[in-house]
C-alpha positions as CSV (number, residue, x, y, z in Angstrom):
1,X,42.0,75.5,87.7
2,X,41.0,78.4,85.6
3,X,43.9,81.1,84.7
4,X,42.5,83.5,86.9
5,X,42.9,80.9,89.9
6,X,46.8,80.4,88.7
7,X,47.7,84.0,88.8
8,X,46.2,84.6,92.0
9,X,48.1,81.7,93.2
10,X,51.2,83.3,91.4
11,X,50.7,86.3,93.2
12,X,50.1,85.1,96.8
13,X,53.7,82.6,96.1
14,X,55.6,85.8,95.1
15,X,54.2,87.9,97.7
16,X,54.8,85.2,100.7
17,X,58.6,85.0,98.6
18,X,59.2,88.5,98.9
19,X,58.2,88.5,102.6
20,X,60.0,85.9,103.6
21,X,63.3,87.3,101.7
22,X,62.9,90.7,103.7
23,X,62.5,88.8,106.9
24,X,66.0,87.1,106.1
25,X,67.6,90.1,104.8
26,X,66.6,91.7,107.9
27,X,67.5,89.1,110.4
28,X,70.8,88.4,109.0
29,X,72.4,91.5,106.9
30,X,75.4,93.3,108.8
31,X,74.2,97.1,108.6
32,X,76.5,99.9,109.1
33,X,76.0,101.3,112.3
34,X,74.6,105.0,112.4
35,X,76.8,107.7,112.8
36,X,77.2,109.0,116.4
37,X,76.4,112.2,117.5
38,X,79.8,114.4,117.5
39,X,81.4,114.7,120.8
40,X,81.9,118.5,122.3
41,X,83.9,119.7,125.1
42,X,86.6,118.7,126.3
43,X,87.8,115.3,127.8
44,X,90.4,114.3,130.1
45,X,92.0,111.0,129.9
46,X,92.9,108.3,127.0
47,X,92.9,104.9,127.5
48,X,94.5,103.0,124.6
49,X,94.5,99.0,124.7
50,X,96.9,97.6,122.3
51,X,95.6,93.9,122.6
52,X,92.3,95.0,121.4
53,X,93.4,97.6,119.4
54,X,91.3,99.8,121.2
55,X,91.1,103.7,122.3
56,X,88.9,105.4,124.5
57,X,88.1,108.6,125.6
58,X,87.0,109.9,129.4
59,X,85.6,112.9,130.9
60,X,85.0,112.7,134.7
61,X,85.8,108.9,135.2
62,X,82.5,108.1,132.2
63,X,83.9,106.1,128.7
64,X,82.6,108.5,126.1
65,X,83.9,107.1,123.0
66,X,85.8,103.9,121.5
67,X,87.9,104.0,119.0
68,X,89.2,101.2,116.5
69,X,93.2,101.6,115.8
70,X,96.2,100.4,114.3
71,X,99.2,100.4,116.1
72,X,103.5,100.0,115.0
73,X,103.8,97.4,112.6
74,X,105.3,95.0,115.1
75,X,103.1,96.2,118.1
76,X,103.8,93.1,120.7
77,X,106.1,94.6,124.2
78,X,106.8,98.0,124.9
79,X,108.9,100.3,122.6
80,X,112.7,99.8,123.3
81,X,114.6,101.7,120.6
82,X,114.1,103.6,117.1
83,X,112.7,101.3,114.3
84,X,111.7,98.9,116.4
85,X,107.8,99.1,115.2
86,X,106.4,98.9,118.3
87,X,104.0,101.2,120.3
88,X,105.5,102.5,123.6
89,X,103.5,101.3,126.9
90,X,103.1,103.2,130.0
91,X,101.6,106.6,131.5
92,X,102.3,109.4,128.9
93,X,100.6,113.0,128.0
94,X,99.6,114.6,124.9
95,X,102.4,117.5,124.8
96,X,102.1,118.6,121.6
97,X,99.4,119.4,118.3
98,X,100.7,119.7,114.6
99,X,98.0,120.8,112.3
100,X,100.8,120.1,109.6
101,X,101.6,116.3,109.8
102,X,102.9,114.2,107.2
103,X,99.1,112.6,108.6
104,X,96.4,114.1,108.9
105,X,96.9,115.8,111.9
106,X,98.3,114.2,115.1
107,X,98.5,114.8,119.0
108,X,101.9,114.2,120.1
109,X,102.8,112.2,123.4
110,X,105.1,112.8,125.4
111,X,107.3,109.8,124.8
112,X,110.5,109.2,125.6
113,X,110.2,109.9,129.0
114,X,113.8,109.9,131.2
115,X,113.7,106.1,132.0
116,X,113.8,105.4,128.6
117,X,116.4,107.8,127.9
118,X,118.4,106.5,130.5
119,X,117.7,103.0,129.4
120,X,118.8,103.7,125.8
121,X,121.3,106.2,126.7
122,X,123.0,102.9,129.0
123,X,122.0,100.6,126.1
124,X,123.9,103.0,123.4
125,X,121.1,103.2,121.0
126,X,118.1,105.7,120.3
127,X,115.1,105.1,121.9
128,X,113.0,106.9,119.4
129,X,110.9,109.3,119.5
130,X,107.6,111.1,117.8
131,X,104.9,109.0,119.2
132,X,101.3,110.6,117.9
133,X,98.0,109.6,117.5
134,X,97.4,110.8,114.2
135,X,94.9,109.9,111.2
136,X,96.0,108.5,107.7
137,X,98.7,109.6,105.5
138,X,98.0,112.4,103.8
139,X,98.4,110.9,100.3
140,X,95.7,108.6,101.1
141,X,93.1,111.5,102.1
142,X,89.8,110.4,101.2
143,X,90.6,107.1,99.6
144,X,90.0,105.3,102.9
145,X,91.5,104.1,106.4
146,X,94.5,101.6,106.9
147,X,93.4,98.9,109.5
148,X,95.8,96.6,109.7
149,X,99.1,97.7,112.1
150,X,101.5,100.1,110.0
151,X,102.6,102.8,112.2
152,X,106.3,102.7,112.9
153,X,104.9,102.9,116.5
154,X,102.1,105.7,116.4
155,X,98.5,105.0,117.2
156,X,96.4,105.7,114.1
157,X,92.4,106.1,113.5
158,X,90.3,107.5,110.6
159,X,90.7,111.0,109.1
160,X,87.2,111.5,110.6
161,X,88.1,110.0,114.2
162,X,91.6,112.1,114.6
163,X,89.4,115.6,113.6
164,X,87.2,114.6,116.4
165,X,90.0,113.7,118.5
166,X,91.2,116.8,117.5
167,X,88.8,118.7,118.6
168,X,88.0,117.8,122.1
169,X,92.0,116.7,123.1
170,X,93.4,119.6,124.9
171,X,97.2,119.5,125.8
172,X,98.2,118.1,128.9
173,X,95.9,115.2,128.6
174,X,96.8,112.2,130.6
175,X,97.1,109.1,127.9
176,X,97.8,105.3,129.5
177,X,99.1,102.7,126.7
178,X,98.5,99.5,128.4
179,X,99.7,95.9,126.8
């Protein structure tokens, strides 16, 4: 075989390689997904699942957005007393905004509500108090997002999800926590 015949040979190999290497690439490479489209208006319920680490938003009964969060640092049951690192559970409001959080920024629920101040009141401890879904610590501000659970019972998402979240959260908001 002449050298003409080798190099054509050598071309057709590297070009059937190359081919073959983009279909695997393709087929098997875990590609961000694209940004969504920002949300506008207003919504009017949140749905927070602390098994699957999960929030979502609602306007008019329709899922309009999911979330990925971290919860307390000791999530499992319903928040009992201060410290405990756990994520109260229940029916709850978001009662309050602060633009100035040690996070950055965080919608406040309403939690505790007056069974678990009579509880802990009974009990003769603090049930704690300050319960927000916020964004990252504000020391970490564009040096990434905490995943794993390391609240001491807040819900927390990206900077980027919480200005969302920010936007389109009005107070009064009905939020459930479920298990």
């Amino acid at each position: 075989m002449s050298w003409l015949g080798r190099a054509f040979r050598a071309i057709v190999l590297l070009i059937v390689a190359a081919l073959l290497a983009l279909a695997v690439y393709d087929r098997f490479l875990i590609r961000p997904p694209a940004p969504l489209p920002p949300l506008s208006g207003q919504i009017d319920r949140i749905l927070i699942e602390k098994g699957a680490r999960r929030l979502t938003v609602f306007r008019d009964g329709a899922a309009l957005r999911t979330y990925s969060v971290a919860l307390g640092f000791a999530p499992e049951g319903d928040k009992e007393r201060q410290g405990d690192g756990r994520t109260p559970e229940g029916q709850f409001r978001i009662d309050r905004r602060n633009a100035q959080s040690r996070f950055h920024l965080s919608l406040g629920i309403d939690y505790p509500q007056r069974d678990d101040l009579i509880r802990a009141s009974a009990g003769g401890y603090d049930p704690g108090g300050d319960i927000f879904i916020h964004g990252q610590p504000n020391a970490l501000a564009g040096k990434g997002t905490l995943r794993r659970d390391w609240t001491a019972g807040c819900i927390a998402v990206s900077d980027a999800e919480i200005e969302e979240l920010w936007r389109i959260t009005p107070v009064g908001t009905p939020v459930e926590i479920r298990p």
